[in-house]
C-alpha positions in Angstrom: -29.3 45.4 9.4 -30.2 41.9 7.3 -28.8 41.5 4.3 -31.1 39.2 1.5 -29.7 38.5 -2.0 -30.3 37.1 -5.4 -29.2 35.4 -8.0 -31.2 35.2 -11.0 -31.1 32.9 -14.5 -33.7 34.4 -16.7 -34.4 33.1 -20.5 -37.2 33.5 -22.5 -40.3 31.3 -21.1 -39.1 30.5 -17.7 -36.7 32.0 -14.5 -34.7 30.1 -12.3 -33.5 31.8 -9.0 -30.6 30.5 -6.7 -29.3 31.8 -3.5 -26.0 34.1 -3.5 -24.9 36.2 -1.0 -23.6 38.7 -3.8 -24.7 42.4 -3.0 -24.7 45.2 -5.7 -25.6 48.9 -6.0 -26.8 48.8 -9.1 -28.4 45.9 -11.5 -25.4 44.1 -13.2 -25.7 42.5 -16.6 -24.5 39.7 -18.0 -25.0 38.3 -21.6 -23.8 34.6 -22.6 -22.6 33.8 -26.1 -24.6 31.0 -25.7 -28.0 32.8 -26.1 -28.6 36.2 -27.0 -31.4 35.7 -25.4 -30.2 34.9 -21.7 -29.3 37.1 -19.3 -27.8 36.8 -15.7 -29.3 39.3 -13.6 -27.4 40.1 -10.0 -29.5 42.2 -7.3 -29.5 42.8 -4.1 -31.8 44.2 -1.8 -31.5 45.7 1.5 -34.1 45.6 4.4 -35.0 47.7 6.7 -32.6 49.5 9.7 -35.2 48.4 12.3 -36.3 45.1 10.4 -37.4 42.5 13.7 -36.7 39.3 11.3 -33.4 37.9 11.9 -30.7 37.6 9.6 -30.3 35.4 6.9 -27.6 32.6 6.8 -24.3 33.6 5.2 -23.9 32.1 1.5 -20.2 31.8 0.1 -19.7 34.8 -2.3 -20.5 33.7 -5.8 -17.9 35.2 -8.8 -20.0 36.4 -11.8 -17.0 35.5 -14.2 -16.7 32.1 -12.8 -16.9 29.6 -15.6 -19.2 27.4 -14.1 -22.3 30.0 -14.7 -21.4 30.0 -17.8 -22.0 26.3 -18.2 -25.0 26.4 -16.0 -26.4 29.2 -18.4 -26.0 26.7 -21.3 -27.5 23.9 -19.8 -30.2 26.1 -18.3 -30.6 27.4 -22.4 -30.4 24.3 -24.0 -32.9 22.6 -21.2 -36.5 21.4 -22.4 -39.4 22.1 -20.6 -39.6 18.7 -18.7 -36.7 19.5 -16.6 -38.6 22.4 -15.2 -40.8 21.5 -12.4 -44.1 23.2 -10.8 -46.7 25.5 -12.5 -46.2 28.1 -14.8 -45.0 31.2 -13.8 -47.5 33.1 -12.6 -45.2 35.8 -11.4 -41.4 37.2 -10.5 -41.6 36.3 -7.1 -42.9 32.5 -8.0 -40.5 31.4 -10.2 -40.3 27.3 -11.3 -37.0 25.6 -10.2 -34.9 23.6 -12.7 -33.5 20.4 -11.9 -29.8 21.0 -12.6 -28.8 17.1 -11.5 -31.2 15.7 -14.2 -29.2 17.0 -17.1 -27.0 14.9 -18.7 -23.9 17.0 -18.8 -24.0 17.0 -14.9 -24.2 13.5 -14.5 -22.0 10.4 -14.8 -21.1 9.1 -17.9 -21.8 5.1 -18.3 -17.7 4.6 -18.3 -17.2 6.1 -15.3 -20.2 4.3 -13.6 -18.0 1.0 -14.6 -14.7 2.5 -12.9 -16.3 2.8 -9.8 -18.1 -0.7 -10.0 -15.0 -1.7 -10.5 -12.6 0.3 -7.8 -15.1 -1.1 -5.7 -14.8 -4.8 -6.3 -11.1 -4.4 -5.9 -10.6 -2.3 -3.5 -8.9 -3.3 -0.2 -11.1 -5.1 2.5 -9.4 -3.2 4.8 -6.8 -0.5 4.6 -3.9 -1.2 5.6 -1.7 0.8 7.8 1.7 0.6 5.8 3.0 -1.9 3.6 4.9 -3.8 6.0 1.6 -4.4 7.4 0.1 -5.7 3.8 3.0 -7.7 3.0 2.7 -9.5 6.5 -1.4 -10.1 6.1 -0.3 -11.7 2.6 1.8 -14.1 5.5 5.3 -12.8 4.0 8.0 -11.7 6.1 10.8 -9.8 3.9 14.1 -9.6 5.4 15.9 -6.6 3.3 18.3 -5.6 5.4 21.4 -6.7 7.7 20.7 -9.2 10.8 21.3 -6.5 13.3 19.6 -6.9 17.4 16.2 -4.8 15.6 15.8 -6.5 12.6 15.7 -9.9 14.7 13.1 -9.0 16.8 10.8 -7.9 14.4 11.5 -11.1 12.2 10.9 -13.5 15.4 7.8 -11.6 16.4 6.4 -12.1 13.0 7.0 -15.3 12.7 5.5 -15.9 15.9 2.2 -13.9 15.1 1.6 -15.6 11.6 2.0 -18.9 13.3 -0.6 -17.4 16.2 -2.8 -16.9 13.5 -2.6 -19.8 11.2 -0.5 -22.8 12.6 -1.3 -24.4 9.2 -0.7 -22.0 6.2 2.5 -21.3 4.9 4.3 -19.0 5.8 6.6 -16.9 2.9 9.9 -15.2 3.9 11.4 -13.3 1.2 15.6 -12.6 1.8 17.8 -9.9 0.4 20.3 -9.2 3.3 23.8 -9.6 3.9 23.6 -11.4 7.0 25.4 -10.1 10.0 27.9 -7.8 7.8 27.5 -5.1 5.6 28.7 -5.3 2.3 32.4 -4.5 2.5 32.7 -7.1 5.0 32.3 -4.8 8.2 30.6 -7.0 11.1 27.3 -5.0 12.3 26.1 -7.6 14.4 26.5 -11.0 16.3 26.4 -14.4 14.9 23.8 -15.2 17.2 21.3 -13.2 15.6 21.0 -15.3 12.8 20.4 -18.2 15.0 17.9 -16.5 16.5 15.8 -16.3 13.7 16.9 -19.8 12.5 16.0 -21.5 15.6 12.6 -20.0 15.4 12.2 -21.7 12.1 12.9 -24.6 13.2 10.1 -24.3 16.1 7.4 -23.3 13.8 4.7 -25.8 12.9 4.0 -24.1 9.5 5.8 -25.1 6.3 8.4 -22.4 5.4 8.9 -21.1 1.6 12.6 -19.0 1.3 13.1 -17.0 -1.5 16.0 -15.5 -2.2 15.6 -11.9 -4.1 19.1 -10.3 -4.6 21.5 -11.5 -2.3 21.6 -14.3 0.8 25.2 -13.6 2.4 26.6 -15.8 5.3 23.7 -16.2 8.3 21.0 -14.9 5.5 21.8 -18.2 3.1 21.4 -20.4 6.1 18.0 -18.9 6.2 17.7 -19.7 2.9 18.3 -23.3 3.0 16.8 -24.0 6.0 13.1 -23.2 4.5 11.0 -26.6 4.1 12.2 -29.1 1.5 11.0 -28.6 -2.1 10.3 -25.1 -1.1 13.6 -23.2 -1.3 13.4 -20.5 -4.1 16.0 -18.3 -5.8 15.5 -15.8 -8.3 17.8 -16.3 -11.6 20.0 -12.9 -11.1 20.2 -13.5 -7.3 23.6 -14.4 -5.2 24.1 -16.8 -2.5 27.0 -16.8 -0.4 28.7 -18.8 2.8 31.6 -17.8 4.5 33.0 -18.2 8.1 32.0 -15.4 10.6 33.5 -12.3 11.6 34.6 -11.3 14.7 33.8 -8.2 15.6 36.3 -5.3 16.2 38.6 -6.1 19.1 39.6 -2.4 20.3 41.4 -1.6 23.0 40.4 -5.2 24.4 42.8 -7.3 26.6 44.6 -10.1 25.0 42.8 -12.3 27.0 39.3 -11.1 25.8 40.7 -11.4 21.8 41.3 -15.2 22.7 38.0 -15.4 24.0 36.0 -14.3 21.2 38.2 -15.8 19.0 37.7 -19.0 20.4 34.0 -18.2 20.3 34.6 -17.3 16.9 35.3 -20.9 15.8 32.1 -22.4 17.7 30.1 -20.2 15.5 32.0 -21.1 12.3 31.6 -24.6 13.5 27.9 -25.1 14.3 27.4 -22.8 11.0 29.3 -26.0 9.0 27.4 -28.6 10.5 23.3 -26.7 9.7 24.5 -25.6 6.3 25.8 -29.6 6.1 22.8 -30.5 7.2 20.1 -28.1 4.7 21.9 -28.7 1.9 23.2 -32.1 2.4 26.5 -32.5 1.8 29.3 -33.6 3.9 30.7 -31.6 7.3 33.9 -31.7 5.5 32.9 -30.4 2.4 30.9 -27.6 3.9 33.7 -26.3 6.0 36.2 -26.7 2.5 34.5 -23.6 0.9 33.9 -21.9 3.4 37.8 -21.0 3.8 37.2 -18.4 1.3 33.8 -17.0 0.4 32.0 -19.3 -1.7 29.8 -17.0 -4.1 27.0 -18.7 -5.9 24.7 -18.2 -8.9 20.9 -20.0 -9.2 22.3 -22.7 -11.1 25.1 -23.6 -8.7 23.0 -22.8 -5.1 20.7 -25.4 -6.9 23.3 -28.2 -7.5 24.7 -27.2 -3.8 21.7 -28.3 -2.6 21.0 -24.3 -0.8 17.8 -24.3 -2.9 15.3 -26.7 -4.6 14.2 -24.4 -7.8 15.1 -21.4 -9.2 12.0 -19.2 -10.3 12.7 -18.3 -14.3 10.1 -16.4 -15.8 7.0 -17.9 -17.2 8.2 -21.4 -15.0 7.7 -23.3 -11.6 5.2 -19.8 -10.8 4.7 -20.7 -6.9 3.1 -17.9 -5.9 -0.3 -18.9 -8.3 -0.6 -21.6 -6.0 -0.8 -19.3 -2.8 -4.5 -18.7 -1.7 -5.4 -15.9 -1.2 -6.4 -13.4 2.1 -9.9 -14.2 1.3 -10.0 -18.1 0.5 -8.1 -18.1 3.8 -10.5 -16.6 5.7 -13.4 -18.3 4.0 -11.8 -22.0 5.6 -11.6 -20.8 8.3 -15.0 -19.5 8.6 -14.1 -16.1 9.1 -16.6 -13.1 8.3 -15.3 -9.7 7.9 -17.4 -7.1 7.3 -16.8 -4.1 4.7 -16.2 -1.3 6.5 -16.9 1.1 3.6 
């Protein structure tokens, strides 16, 4: 048995009927406060048992009370003439359909037309998986956390992709880490993972910008000073620090193996004195005379150390203005991307 509803909007000189898939025994009645006038009419009716036509589509049920018929009935009310398009009626089964997305209240208001023009001119070229991703397309590498074996190897790989990709641009790396210890002093990882990443500085054919946001501890302030001249950065409230390295706990080890990374111990500490000597120029001797103790330093004092060139104040020496951006980038190097949206 096929089913056909109804659903009518009548008002005084003109009827509008939409699809609904609402079936009632009886005629229901609705009257607006809009217009005394206007009434919402549901009805069904029912074909026959033995109809041969085939059954109409489904239509999601439609809610009499629902708020939005009470809007369309006001707008449908309120409507001139010229929104209602064909002849005149000529009868109930011909009625003329009125074009809802003509009238104003249903469309887009000029201010909103501007937010989207403007969304759009702003929006991402592409989106980016994860922010990691989006800092690393900006050609920033942000080391935020201890130099453990996995931090390393992302760090390496990086800086290995960015200089893949542009062997010319500069490349940014942004340090808040503790280095190879945590921050009671605990050793989480070897000595040698800090040369790791520094050696792979040293190979790069890109200039290097370091900037130092929050803290640059032991292996991590080598980092820092080992960025290209005139482009080692420190915020003002940030902390530098160089100490000798730790050796990592001994256990149930032998004697024998406790001499042997403690000896191993001192080539570390050594060839630590002699790059920090080196970066920040001062003396081997020097160098390796504060690092007995940890040697804890401010902006101002990394900057007369010679671990930094400038220290970013607010308002002064804004670096980052100078950085091109993704696009400019591509556009020298004649690269065409296409807006996927």
């Amino acid at each position: 048995m096929a089913t056909t509803s109804c659903f009518q909007v009548v008002f005084p000189s003109k009827t509008c009927s939409l699809p609904s898939s609402i079936s009632y025994s009886k005629s229901t009645k609705l009257k607006p406060n809009t217009n005394d006038n206007l009434r919402i009419k549901c009805f069904a009716s029912i074909n026959a048992r033995n109809s041969s036509s085939s059954s109409s589509i489904p239509m999601p049920p439609v809610d009499p009370k629902d708020p939005f018929l009470s809007k369309l009935a006001s707008i449908a009310a309120a409507s001139s003439d010229s929104l209602l398009q064909g002849s005149p009626v000529t009868s109930s089964d011909t009625p003329p359909y009125l074009d809802l997305f003509e009238s104003p209240k249903l469309m887009a208001t000029p201010a909103q037309v501007e937010r989207s023009v403007s969304y759009n001119e702003h929006r991402p070229r592409t989106p980016p998986p994860d922010l990691p991703s989006l800092l690393l397309h900006g050609r920033i590498v942000y080391i935020g956390m201890p130099l453990v074996a996995a931090v390393t190897e992302l760090v390496v790989a990086e800086l290995m992709y960015l200089q893949w990709m542009d062997p010319k641009a500069p490349i940014y790396i942004y340090i808040n880490s503790t280095g190879t210890t945590r921050d009671d002093g605990e050793s989480v990882g070897m000595e040698t993972e800090g040369f790791a990443i520094y050696d792979s500085m040293m190979q790069l054919k890109n200039e290097i910008h370091t900037v130092a946001v929050g803290a640059a501890i032991g292996q991590a302030c080598l980092l820092l000073a080992a960025g290209s001249k005139g482009h080692r950065y420190m915020m003002p409230h940030a902390k530098a620090m160089i100490q000798q390295p730790r050796v990592p706990s001994s256990g149930l080890m032998p004697a024998s193996d406790v001499l042997i990374r403690a000896k191993e111990a001192v080539v570390n500490r050594d060839v630590l004195t002699e790059l920090l000597a080196k970066h920040t120029g001062n003396s081997v001797e020097t160098v390796a005379n504060v690092m007995k103790r940890p040697f804890y330093m401010d902006s101002r004092r990394a900057k007369e150390f010679g671990v930094i060139d400038k220290i970013l104040w607010q308002g002064q020496e804004k670096i980052m203005a100078d950085v091109m951006p993704p696009e400019d980038w591509d556009k020298s190097a004649g690269i065409k991307i296409a807006d996927p949206f």
